[in-house]
PDB file as gemmi writes it, atoms N, CA and C in Angstrom:
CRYST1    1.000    1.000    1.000  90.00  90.00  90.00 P 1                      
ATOM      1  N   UNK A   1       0.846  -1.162   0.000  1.00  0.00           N  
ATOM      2  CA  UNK A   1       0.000   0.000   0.000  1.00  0.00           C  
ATOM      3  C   UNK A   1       0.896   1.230   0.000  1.00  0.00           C  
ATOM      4  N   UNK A   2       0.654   2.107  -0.988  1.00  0.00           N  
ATOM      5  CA  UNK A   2       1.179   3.705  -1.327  1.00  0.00           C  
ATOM      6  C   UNK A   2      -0.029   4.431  -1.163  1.00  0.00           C  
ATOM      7  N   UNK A   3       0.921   5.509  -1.020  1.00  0.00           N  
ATOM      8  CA  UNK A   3       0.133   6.957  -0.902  1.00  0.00           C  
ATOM      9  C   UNK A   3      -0.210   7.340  -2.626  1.00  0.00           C  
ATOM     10  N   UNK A   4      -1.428   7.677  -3.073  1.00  0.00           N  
ATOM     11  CA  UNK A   4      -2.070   7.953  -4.465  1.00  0.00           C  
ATOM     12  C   UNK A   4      -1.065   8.878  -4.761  1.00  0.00           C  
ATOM     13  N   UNK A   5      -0.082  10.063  -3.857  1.00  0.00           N  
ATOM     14  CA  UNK A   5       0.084  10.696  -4.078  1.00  0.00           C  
ATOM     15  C   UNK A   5       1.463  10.473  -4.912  1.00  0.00           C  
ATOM     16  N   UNK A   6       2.198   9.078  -4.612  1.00  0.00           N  
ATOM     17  CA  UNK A   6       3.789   9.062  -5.104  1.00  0.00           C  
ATOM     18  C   UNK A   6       3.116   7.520  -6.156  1.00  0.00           C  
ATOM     19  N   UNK A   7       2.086   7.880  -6.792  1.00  0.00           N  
ATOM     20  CA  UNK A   7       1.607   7.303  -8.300  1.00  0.00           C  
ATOM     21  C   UNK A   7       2.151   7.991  -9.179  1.00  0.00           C  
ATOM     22  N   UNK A   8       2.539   7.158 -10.594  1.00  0.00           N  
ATOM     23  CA  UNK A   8       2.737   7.990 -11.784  1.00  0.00           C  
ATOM     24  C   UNK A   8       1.428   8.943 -12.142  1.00  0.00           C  
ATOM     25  N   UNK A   9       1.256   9.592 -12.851  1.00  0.00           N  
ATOM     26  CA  UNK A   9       0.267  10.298 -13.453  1.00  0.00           C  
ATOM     27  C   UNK A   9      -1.047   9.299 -13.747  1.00  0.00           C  
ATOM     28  N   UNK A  10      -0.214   7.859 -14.602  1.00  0.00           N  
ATOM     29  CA  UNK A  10      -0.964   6.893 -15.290  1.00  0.00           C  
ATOM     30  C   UNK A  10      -0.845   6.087 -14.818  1.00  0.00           C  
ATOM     31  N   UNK A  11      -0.896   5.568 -13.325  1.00  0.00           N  
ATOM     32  CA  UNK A  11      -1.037   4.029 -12.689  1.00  0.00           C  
ATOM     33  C   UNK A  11      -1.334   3.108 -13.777  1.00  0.00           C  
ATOM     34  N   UNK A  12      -1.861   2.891 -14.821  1.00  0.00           N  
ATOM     35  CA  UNK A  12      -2.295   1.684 -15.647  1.00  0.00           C  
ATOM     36  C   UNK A  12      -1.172   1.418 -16.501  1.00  0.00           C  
ATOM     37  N   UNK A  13      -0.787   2.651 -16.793  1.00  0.00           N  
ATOM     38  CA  UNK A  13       0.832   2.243 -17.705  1.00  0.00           C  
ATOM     39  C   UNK A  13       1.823   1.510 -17.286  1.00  0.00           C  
ATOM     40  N   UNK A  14       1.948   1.837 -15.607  1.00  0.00           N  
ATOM     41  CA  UNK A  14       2.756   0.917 -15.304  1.00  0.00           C  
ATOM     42  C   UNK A  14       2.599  -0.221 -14.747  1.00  0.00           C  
ATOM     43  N   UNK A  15       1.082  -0.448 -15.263  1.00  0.00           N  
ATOM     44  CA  UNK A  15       0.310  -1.518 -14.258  1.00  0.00           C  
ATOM     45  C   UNK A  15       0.226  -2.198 -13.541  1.00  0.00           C  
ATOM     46  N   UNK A  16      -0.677  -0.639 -12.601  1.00  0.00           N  
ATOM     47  CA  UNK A  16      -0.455  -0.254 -11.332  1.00  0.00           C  
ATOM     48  C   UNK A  16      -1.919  -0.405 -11.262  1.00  0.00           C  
ATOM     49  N   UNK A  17      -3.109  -1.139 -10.316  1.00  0.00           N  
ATOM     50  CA  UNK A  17      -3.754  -1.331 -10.483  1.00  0.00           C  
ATOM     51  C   UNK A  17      -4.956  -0.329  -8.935  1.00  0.00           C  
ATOM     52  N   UNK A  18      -5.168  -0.030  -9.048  1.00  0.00           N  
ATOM     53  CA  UNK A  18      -5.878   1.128  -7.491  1.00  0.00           C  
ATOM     54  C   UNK A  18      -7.016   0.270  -6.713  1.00  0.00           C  
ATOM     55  N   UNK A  19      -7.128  -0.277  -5.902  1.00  0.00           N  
ATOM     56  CA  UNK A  19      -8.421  -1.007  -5.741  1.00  0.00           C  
ATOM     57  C   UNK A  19      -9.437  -0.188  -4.711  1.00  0.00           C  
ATOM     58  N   UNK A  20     -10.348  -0.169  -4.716  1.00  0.00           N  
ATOM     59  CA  UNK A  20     -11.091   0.314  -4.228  1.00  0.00           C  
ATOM     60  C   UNK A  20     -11.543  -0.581  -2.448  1.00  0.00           C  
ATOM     61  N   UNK A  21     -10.665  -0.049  -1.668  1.00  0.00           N  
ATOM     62  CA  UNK A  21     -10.916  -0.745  -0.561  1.00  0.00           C  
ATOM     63  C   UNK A  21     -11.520  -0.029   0.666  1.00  0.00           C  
ATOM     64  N   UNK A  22     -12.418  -0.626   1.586  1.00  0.00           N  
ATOM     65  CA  UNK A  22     -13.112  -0.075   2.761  1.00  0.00           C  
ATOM     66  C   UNK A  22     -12.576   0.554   3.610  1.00  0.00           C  
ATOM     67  N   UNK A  23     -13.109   1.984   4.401  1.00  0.00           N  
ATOM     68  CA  UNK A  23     -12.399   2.403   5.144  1.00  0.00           C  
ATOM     69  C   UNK A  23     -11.173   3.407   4.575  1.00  0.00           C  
ATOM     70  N   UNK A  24     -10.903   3.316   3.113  1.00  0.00           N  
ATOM     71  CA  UNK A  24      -9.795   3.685   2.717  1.00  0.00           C  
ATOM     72  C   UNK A  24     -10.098   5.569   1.890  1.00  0.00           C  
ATOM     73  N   UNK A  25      -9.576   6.330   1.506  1.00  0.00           N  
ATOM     74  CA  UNK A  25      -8.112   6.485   1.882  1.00  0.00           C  
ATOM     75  C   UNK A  25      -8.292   6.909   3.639  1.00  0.00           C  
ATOM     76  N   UNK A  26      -7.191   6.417   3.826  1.00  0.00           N  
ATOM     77  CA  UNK A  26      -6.525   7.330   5.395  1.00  0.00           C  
ATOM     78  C   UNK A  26      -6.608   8.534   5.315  1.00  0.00           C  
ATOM     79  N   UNK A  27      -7.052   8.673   6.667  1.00  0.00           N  
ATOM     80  CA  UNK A  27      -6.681  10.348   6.669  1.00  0.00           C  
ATOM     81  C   UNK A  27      -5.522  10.604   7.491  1.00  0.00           C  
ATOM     82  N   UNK A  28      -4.707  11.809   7.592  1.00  0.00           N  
ATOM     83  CA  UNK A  28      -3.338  11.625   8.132  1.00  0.00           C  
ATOM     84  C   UNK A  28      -3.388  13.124   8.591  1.00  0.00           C  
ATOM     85  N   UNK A  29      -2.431  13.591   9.811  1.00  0.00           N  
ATOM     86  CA  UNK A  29      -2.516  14.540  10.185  1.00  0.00           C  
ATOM     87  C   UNK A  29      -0.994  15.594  10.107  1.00  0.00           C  
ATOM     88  N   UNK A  30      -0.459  16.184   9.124  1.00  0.00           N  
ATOM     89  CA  UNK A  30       0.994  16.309   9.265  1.00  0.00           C  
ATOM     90  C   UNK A  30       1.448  17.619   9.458  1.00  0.00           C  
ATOM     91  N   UNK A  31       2.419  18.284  10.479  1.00  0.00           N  
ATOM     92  CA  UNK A  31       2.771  19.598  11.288  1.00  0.00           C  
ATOM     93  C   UNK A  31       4.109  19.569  10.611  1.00  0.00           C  
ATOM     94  N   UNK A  32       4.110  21.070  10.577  1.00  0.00           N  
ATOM     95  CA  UNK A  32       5.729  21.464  10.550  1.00  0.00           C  
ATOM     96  C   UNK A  32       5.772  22.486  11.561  1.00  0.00           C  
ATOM     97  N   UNK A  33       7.126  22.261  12.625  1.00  0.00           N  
ATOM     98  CA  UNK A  33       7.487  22.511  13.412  1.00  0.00           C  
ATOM     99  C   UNK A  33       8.957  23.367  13.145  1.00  0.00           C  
ATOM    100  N   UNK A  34       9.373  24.377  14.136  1.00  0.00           N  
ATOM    101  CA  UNK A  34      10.181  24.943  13.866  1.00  0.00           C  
ATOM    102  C   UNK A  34      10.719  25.675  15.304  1.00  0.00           C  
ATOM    103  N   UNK A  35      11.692  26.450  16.057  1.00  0.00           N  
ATOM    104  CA  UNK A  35      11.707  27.015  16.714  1.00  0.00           C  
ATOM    105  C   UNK A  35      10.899  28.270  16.914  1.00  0.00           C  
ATOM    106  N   UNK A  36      10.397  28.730  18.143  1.00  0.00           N  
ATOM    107  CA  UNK A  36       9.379  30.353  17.911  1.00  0.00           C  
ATOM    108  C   UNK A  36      10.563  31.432  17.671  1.00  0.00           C  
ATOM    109  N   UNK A  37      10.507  32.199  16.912  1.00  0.00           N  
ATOM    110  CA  UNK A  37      11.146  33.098  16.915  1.00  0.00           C  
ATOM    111  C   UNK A  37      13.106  32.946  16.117  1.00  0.00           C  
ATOM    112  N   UNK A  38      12.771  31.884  15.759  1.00  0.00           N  
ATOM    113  CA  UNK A  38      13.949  32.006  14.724  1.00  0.00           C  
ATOM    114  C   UNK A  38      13.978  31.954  13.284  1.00  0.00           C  
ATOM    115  N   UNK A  39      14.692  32.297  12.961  1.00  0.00           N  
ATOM    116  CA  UNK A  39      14.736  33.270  11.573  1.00  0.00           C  
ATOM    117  C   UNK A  39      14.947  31.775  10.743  1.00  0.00           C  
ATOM    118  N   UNK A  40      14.122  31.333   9.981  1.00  0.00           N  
ATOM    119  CA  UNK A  40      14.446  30.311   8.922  1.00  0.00           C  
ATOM    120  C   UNK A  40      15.480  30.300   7.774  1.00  0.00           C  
ATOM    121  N   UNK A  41      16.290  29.510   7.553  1.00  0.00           N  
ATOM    122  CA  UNK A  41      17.292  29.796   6.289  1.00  0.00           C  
ATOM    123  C   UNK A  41      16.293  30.126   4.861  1.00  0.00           C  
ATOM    124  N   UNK A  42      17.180  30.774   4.312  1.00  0.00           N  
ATOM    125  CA  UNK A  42      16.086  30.680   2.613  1.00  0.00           C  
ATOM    126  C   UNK A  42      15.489  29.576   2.508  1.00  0.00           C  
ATOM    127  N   UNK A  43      16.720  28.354   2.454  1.00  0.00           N  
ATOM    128  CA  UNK A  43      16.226  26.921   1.670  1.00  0.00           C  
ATOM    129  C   UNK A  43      15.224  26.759   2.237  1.00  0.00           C  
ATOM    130  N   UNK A  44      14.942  26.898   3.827  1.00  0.00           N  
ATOM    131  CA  UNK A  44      13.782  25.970   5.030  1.00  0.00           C  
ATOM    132  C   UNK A  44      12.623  26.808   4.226  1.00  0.00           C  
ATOM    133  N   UNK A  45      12.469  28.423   4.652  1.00  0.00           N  
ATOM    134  CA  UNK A  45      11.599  29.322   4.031  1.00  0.00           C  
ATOM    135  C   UNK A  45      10.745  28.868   2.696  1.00  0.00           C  
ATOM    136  N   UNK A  46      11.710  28.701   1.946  1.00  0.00           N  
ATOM    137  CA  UNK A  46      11.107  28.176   0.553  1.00  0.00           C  
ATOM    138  C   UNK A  46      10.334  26.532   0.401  1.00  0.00           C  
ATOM    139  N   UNK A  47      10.757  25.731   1.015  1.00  0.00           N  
ATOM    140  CA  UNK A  47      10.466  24.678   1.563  1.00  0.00           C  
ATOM    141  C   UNK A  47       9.396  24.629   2.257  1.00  0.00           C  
ATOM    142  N   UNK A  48       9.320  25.289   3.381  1.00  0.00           N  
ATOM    143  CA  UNK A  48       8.235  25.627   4.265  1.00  0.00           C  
ATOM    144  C   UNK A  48       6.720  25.827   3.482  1.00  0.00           C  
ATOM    145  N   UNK A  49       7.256  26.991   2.222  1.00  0.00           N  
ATOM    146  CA  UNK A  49       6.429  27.586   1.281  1.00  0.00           C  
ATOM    147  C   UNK A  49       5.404  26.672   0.309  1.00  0.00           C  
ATOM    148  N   UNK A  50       6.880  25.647  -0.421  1.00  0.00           N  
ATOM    149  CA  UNK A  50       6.222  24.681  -0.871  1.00  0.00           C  
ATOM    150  C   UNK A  50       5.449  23.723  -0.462  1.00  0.00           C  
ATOM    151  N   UNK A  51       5.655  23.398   1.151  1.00  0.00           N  
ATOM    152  CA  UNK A  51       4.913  22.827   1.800  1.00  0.00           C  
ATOM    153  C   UNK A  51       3.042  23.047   2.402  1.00  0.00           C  
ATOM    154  N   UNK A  52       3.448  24.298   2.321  1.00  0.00           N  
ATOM    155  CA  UNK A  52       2.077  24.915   2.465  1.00  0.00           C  
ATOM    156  C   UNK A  52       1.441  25.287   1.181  1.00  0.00           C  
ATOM    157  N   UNK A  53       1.848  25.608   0.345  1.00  0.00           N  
ATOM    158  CA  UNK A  53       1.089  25.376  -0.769  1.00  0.00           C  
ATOM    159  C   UNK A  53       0.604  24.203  -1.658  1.00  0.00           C  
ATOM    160  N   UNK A  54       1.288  23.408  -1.357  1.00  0.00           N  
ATOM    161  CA  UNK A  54       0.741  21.813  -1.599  1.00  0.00           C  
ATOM    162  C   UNK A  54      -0.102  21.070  -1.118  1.00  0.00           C  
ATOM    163  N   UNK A  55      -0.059  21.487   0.347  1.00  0.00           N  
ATOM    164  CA  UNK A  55      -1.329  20.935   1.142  1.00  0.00           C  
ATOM    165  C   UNK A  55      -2.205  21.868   0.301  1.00  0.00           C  
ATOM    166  N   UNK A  56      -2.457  22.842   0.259  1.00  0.00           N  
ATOM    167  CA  UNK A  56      -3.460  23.510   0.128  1.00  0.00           C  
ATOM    168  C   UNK A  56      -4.295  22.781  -1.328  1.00  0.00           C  
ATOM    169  N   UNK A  57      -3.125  22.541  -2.350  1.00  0.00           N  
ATOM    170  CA  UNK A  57      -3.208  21.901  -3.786  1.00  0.00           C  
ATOM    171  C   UNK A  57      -4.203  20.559  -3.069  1.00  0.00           C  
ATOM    172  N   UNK A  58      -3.715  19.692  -2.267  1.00  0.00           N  
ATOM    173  CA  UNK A  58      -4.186  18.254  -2.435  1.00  0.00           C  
ATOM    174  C   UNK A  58      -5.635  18.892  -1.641  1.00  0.00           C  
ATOM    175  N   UNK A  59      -5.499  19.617  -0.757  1.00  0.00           N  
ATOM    176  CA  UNK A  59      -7.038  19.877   0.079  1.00  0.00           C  
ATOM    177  C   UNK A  59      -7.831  19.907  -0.515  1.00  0.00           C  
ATOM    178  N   UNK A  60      -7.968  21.112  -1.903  1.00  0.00           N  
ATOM    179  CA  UNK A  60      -8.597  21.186  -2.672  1.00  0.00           C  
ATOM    180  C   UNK A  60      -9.120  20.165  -3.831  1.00  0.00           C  
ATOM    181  N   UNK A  61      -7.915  19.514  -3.846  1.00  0.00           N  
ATOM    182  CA  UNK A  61      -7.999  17.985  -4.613  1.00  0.00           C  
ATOM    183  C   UNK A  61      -9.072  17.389  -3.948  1.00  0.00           C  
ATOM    184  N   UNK A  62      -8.647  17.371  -3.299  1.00  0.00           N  
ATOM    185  CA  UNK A  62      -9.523  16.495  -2.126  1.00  0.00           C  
ATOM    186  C   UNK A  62     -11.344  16.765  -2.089  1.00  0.00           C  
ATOM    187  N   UNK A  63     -11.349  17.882  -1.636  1.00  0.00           N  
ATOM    188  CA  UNK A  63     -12.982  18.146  -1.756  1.00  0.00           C  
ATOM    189  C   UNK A  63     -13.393  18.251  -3.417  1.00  0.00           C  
ATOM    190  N   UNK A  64     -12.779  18.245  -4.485  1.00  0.00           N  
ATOM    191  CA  UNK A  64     -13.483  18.116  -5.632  1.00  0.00           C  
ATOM    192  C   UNK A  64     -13.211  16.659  -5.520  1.00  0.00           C  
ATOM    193  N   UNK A  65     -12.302  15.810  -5.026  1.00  0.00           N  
ATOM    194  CA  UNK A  65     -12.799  14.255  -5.153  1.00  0.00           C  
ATOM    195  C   UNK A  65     -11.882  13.627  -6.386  1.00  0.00           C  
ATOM    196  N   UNK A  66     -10.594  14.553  -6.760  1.00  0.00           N  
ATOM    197  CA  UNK A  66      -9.984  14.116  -7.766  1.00  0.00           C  
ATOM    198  C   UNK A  66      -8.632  12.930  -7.016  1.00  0.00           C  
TER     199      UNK A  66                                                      
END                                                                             
C-alpha cells in the first residue's frame, strides 16, 4: 500500500492497479514545526512555502474528489 500521491500520473501504464478498498483512503494529520522566533534559512523558508502550498493543492484535490 502507497500513498495515491507518489503514483505515476498513469497508474495503468505501469500496471499499477488502485483497488477500491473499505475504510480507505486514510486520513493523516501532518505539522511542521520549527523554533518560535527564529529566523528560517532561505532553503527551510522556501520549503516551508512549498509545503504549504501543496497541502493547500491536495485539500482542494480532495474536496473536488480528484
Amino acid at each position: 500500500m502507497i500513498s495515491r500521491h507518489a503514483l505515476p500520473a498513469r497508474p495503468a501504464d505501469d500496471q499499477i492497479t488502485i483497488l477500491d478498498v473499505a475504510g480507505f483512503p486514510l486520513q493523516s494529520h501532518w505539522f511542521t514545526l520549527y523554533p518560535r522566533g527564529k529566523r528560517l534559512s532561505p532553503v527551510a523558508a522556501v520549503f516551508l512555502e512549498h509545503l504549504e502550498r501543496t497541502a493547500l493543492e491536495w485539500s482542494e484535490r480532495r474536496e473536488l474528489g480528484v
